[in-house]
C-alpha positions as CSV (number, residue, x, y, z in Angstrom):
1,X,27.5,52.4,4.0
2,X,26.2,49.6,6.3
3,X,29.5,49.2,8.6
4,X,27.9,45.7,9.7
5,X,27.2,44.0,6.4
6,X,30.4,43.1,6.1
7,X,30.3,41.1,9.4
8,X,27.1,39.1,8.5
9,X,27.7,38.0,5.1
10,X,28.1,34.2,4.7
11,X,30.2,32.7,1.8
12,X,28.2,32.3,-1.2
13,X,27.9,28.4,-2.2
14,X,28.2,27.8,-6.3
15,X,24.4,28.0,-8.1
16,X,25.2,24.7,-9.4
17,X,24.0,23.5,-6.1
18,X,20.9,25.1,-5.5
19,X,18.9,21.7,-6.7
20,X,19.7,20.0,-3.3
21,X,16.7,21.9,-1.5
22,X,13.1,21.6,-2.0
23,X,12.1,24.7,-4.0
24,X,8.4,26.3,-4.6
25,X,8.4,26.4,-0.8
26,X,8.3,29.0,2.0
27,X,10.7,29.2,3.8
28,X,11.3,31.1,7.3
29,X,13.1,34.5,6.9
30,X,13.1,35.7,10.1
31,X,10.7,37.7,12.5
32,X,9.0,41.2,12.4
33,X,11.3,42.7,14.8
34,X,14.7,41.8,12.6
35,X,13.7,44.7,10.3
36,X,14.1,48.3,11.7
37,X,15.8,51.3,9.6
38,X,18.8,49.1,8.2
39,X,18.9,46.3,5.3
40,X,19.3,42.6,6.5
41,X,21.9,40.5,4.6
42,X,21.2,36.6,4.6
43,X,21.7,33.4,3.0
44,X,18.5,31.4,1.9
45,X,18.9,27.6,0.3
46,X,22.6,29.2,-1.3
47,X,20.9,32.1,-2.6
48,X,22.4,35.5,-0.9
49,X,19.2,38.0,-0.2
50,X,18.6,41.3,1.1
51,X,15.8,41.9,3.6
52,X,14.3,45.1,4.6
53,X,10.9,47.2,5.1
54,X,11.0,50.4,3.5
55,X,9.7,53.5,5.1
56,X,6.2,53.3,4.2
57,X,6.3,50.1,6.0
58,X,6.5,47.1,3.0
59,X,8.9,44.7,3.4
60,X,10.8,43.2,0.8
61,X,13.7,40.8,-0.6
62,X,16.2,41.3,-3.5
63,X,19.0,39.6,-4.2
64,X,21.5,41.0,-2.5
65,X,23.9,42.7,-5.3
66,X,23.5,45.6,-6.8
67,X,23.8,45.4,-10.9
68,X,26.6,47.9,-10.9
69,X,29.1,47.0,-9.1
70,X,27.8,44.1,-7.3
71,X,28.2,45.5,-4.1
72,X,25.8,43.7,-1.6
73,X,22.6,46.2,-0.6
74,X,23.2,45.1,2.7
75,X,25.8,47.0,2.8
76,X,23.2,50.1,2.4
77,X,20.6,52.2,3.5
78,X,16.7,51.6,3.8
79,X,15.0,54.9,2.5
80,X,11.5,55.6,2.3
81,X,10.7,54.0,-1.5
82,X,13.3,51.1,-1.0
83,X,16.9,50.6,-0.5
84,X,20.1,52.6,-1.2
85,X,23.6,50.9,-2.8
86,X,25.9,51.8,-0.5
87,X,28.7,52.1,-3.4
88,X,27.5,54.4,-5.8
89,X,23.9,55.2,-4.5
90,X,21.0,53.3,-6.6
91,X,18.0,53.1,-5.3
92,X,16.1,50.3,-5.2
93,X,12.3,49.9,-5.2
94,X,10.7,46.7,-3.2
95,X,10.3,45.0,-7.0
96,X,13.6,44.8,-8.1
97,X,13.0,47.8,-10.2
98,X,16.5,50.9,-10.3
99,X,14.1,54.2,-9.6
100,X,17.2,56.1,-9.1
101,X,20.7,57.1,-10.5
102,X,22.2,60.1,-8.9
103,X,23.6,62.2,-11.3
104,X,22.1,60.7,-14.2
105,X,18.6,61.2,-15.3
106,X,18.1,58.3,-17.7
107,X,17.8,54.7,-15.9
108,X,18.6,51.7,-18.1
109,X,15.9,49.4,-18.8
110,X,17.9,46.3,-17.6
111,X,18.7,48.8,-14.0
112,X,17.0,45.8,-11.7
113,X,18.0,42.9,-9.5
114,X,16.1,39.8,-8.7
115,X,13.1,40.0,-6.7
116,X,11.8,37.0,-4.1
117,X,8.0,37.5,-2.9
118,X,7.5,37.3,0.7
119,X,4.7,37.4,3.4
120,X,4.4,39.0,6.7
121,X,2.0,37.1,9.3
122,X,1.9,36.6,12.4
123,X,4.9,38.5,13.6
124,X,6.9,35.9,11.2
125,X,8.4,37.1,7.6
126,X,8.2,34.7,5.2
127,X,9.9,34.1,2.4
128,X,8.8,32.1,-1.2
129,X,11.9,29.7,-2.8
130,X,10.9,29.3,-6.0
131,X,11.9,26.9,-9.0
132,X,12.0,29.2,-11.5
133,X,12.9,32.9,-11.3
134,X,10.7,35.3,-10.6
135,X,8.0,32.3,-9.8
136,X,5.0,33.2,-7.8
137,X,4.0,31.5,-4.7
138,X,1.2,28.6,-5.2
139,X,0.3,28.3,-1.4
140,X,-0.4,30.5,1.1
141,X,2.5,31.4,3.8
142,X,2.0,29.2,6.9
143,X,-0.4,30.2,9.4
144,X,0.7,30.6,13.2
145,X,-2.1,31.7,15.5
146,X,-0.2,31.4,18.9
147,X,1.8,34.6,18.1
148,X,-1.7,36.3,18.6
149,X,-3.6,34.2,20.8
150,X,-4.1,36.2,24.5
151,X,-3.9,33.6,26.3
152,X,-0.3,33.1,25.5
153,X,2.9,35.4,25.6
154,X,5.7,34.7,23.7
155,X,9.6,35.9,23.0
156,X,11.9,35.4,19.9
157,X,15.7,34.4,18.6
158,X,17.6,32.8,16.2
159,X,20.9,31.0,15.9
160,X,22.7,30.2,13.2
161,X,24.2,26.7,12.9
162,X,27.4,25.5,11.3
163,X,25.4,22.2,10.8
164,X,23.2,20.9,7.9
165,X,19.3,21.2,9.0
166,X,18.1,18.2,9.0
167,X,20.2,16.9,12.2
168,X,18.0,20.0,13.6
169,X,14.5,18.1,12.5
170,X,16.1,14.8,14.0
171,X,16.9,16.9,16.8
172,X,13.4,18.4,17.2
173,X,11.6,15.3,16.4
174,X,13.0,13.0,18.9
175,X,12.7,15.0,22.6
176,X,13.7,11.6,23.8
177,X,16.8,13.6,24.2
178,X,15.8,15.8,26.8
179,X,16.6,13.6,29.7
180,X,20.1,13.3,28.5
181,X,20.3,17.1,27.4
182,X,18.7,19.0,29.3
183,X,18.8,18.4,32.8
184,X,18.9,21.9,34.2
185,X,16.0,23.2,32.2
186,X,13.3,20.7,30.6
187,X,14.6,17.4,31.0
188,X,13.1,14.8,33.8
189,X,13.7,11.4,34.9
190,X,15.6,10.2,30.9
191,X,14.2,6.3,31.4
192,X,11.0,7.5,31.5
193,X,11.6,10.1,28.4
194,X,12.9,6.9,26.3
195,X,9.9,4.8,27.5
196,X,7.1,6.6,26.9
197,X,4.3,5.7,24.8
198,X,4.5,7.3,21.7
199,X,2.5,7.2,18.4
200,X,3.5,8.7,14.8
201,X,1.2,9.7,12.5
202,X,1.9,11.4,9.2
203,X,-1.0,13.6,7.4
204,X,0.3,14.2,3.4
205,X,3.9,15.9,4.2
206,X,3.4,16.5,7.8
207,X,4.7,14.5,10.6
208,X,3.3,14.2,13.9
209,X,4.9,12.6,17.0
210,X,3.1,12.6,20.2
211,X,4.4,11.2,23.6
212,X,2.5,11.5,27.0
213,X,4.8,10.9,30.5
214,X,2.2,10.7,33.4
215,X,3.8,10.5,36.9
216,X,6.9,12.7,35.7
217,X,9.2,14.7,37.9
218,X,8.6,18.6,37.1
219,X,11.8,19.6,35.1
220,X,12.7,23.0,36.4
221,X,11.6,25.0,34.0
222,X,8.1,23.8,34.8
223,X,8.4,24.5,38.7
224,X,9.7,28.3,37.8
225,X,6.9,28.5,36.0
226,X,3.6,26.7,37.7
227,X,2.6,25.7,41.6
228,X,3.5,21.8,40.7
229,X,3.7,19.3,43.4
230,X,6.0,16.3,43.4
231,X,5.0,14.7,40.1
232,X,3.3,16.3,36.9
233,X,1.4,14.6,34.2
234,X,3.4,16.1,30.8
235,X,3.0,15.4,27.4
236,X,5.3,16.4,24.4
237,X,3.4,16.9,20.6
238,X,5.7,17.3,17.5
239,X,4.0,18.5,14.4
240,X,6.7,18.7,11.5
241,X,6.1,20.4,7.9
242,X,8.9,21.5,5.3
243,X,8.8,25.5,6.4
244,X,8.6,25.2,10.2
245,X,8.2,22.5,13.1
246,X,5.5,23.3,16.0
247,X,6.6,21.5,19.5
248,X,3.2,22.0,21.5
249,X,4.6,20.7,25.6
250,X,3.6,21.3,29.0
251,X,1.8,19.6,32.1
252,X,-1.3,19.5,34.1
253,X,-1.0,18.3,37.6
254,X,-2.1,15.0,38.5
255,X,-5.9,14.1,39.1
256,X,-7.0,17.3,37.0
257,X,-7.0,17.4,33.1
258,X,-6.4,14.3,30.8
259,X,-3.1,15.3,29.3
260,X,-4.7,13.8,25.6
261,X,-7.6,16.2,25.7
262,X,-7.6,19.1,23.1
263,X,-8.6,21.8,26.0
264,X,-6.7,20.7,28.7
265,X,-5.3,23.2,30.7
266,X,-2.1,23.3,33.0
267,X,1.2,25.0,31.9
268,X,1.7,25.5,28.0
269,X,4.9,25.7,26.1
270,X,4.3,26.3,22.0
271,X,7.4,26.6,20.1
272,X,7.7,27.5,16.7
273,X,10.8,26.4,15.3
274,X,11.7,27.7,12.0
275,X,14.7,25.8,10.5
276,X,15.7,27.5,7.0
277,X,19.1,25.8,5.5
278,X,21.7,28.7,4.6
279,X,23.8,26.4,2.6
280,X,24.4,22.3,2.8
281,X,26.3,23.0,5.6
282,X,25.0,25.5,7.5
283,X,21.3,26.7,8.6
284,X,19.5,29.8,9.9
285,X,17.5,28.6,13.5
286,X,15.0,31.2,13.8
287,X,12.4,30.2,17.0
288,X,9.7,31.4,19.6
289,X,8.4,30.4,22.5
290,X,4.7,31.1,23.8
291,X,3.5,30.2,27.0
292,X,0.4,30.1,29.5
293,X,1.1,32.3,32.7
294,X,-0.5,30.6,36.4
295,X,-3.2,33.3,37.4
296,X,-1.6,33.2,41.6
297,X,2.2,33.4,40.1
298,X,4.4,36.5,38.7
299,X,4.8,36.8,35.5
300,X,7.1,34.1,33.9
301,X,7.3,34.8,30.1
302,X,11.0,36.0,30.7
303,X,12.3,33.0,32.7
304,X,10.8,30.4,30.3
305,X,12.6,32.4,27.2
306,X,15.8,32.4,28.9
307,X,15.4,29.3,29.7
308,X,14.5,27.8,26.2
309,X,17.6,30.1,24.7
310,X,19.6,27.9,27.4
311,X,17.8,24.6,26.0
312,X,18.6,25.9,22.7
313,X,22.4,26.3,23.2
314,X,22.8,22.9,24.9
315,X,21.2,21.7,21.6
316,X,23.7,23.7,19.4
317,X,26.5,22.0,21.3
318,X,25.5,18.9,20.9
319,X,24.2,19.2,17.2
320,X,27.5,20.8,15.7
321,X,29.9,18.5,17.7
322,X,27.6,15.6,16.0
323,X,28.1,17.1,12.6
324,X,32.2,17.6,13.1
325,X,32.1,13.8,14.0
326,X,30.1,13.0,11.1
327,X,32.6,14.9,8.8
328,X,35.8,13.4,11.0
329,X,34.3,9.8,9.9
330,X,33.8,10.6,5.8
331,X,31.0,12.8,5.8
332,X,28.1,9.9,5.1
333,X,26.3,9.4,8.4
334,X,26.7,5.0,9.4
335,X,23.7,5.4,11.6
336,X,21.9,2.0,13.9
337,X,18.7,3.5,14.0
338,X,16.2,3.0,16.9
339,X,12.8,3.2,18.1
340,X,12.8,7.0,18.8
341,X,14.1,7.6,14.9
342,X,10.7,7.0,13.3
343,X,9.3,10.8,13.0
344,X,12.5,12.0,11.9
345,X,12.8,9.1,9.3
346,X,9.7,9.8,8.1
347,X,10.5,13.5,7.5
348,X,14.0,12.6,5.6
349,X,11.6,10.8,3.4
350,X,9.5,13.7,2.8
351,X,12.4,16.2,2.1
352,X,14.4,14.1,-0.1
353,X,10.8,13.5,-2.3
354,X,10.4,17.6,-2.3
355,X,14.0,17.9,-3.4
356,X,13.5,14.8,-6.4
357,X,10.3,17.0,-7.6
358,X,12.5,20.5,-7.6
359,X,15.6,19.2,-10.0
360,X,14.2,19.1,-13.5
361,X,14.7,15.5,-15.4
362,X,17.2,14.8,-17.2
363,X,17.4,14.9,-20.8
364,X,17.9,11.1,-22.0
């Protein structure tokens, strides 16, 4: 048996409330790099699911229980042709399908667990929420270039939050923040993050903040990373849909690029951000970090990752202390909004639309 499943197996939350997440969506399941020689246990949108790549190399996702005994195949062993019950030994193929029973030749018919189809791209597995069971994906998983792009380099985590995710998309969509934040890593001068010009666009269910912040202060994260001077010309561009957020930052210095041209050049952060809820309450934080590398300076992708992991906890802190106050107060967030509040407004909108067109009607 899996000696660790037992560690990384979240509650299960009643299917009654699966309705209160957009479904015939992909949704983030992780990276590549998560899936080695043993099963992965985790919790998508209430649903509990194993992960794993079999030994010819195809990954796959059952629900995680095996039709026995209802032991979790997390709790197993990856073979070549699927995965192993760590109870009593079925084996698993990647479609849901029993292919083995030791010590019994004949295998039930109804010897199968639910299947969830998923895509591997970009370094990224993705994983397909349907409304129905068994449904087929109508899209396309996302797309995410950078992971490939030479000009970049880029490292990988997650975190798991004890917080609902949409304070995470607020969280992301307002960097207003970072002044406040994150002063030891990629904050600045916080008047001028409030001030700056911003302009929120929306494109069909994507969301797109951009704020420019000429005459900045480089944060430090910045000066670890590129020759700047005294001030830098930065710029910060959000880019929010349903499966994952793209946060596109960086800075050229002063008198050289325009920092609103497409092929400027300077010092590039992309971050993927790939915010998957586990339950109402809790969510899977799975993110990357790519980044442009000054040809007359060492090699920096390992200080700007441990640097964004540091960002990254500061933001934990702050986002699951807000959501133990929000819960302290009745559980129903009172909030003023203000003008940094639009893009994230504007993607409550588009969630809670996505979740109305998942719940079938009901009957009159």
């Amino acid at each position: 048996m899996n000696a660790e499943c037992i560690a990384i197996q979240p509650i299960q939350t009643p299917a009654s409330r699966l309705g209160r997440f957009p479904l015939n969506q992909w949704y983030m399941a992780g990276f590549s790099t998560d899936l080695t020689d043993k099963p992965v246990g985790r919790t998508f949108l209430n649903q509990k699911v194993v992960l794993f790549r079999t030994g010819e190399g195809q990954v796959a996702a059952l629900e995680d229980r095996c039709c026995h005994r209802s032991l979790p195949l997390s709790c197993g062993t990856v073979e070549t042709s699927g995965v192993r019950c760590g109870y009593h030994g079925m084996l698993y193929a990647p479609n849901g399908t029993c292919i083995e029973i030791p010590g019994q030749e004949r295998i039930p018919a109804k010897a199968r667990v639910k299947t969830f189809h998923v895509a591997e791209k970009n370094h990224i597995v993705w994983i397909w929420m349907p409304k129905e069971e068994g449904g087929a994906p109508t899209v396309e998983a996302p797309d995410y270039r950078w992971h490939d792009d030479p000009r970049y380099k880029f490292g990988s985590g997650q975190y798991h939050y004890n917080a609902p995710w949409q304070l995470i998309h607020d969280n992301l969509l307002d960097l207003s923040h970072l002044g406040y934040v994150h002063l030891k890593t990629i904050g600045g001068n916080a008047k001028l993050h409030m001030s700056a010009k911003m302009n929120v666009t929306q494109e069909g269910d994507t969301v797109k903040v951009v704020r420019l912040m000429p005459g900045s202060t480089p944060p430090p994260t910045y000066k670890a990373a590129w020759p700047f001077g005294d001030t830098c010309d930065r710029w910060q561009e959000i880019e929010f849909e349903l499966s994952h957020l793209k946060i596109w930052t960086g800075a050229v210095e002063p008198g050289t690029d325009a920092i609103d041209d497409p092929e400027r050049g300077g010092f590039h952060m992309r971050g993927l951000h790939g915010i998957t809820p586990e339950t109402e309450e809790s969510c899977h934080y799975f993110w990357s970090m790519s980044s442009t590398k000054h040809p007359d300076m060492p090699e920096n992708i390992e200080a700007v990752i441990e640097q964004t992991a540091f960002t990254f906890d500061e933001d934990r802190v702050v986002i699951e202390e807000q959501y133990r106050n929000i819960q302290r107060f009745g559980g129903k967030p009172n909030w003023l909004d203000i003008h940094v509040d639009v893009g994230g407004n504007r993607a409550r909108r588009i969630v809670e639309r996505l979740i109305a067109d998942s719940v079938d009607p009901q009957p009159a």
